[in-house]
N, C-alpha and C positions, 0 to 999 in steps of 0.2 A: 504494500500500500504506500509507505512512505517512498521508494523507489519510481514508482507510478507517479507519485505527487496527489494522488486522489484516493477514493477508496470511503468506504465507511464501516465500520463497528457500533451495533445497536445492543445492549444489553437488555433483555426482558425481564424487570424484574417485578418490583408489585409496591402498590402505596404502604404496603405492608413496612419497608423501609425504611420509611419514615414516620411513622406512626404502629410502632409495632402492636399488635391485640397482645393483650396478656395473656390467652390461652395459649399461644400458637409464639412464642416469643421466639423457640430456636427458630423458625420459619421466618420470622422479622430477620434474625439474626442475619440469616444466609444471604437473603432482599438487601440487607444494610454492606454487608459486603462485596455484591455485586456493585455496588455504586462505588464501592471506593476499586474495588480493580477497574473500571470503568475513568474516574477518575484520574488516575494514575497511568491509565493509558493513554488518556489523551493529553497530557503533558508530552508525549512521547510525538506528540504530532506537531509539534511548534514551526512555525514556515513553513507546513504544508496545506494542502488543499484536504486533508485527509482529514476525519472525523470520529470523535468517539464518544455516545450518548447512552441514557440508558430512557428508556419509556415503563412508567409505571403507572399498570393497567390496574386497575380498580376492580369489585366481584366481577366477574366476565362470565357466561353462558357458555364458555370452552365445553368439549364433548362431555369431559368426568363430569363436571358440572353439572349437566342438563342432565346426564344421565345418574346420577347421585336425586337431583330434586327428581327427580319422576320415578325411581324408588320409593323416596319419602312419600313422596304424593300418593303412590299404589297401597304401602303400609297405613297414611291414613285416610286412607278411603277417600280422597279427595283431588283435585287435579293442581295441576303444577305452578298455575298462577295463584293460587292460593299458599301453594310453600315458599313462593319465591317473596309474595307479601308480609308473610309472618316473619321472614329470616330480614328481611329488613324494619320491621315495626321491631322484631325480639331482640337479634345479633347483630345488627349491621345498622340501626338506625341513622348514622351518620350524613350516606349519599344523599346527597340534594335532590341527583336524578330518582330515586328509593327503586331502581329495578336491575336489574343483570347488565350489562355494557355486552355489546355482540362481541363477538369475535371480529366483524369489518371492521367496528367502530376503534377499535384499539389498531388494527390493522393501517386504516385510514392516516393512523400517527405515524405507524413506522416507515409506511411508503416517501409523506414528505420528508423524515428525518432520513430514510437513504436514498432522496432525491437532490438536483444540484440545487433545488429552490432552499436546501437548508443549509448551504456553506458557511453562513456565518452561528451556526447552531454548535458549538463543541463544548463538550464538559460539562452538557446538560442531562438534568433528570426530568424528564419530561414524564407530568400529570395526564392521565386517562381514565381517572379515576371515578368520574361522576361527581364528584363534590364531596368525598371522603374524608382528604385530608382538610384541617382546619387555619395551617396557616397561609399564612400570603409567600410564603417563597419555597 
């Protein structure tokens, strides 16, 4: 990449990150280290055109997902908009959106961020999150 003078490196990791839940805190943990290897790579890109970011996707409708709540949904006799309501009124009240983020919708981010329209974008943690997290930066 550096070679090239161009290139980009996207790390997927999760709002988890930066706002770890306290059940799942090793899981924050790993999200929180993605962004500093993330970090620390893209110092590695200084004078180049080449990029290195990470996008942190918020609850997302990924396959385990979907297929996890329509379990739930089957055990309680009820359909899957119904689980995906209660796990944000119960566990997750925080998103502003209160619903799943697709899989495009997160997708959506990382195309601009490995397009030329994001060169001036490096060293960033880039929010997907629905309105999860609570701070401004």
């Amino acid at each position: 990449m550096k070679q090239r003078n161009w290139g980009r490196i996207v790390f997927i990791s999760s709002e988890s990150a930066v706002q770890i839940p306290a059940e799942v805190i090793h899981y924050g943990m790993t999200k929180t280290a993605q962004l500093a290897i993330a970090r620390g790579l893209a110092e590695t890109t200084v004078g180049t055109k080449g990029t290195v970011n990470t996008v942190l996707p918020g609850p997302t409708a990924s396959e385990g997902v979907s297929k996890f709540v329509g379990q739930l949904a089957a055990e309680q006799q009820t359909d899957a908009a119904s689980v995906e309501k209660e796990f944000f009124r119960g566990m997750r009240p925080t998103p502003l959106r209160q619903r799943f983020a697709t899989a495009e919708e997160v997708a959506a981010l990382v195309t601009f961020v490995c397009s030329p329209l994001s060169s001036a974008t490096n060293r960033a943690a880039l929010r997907a999150d629905g309105g999860v997290v609570h701070s401004i930066l």
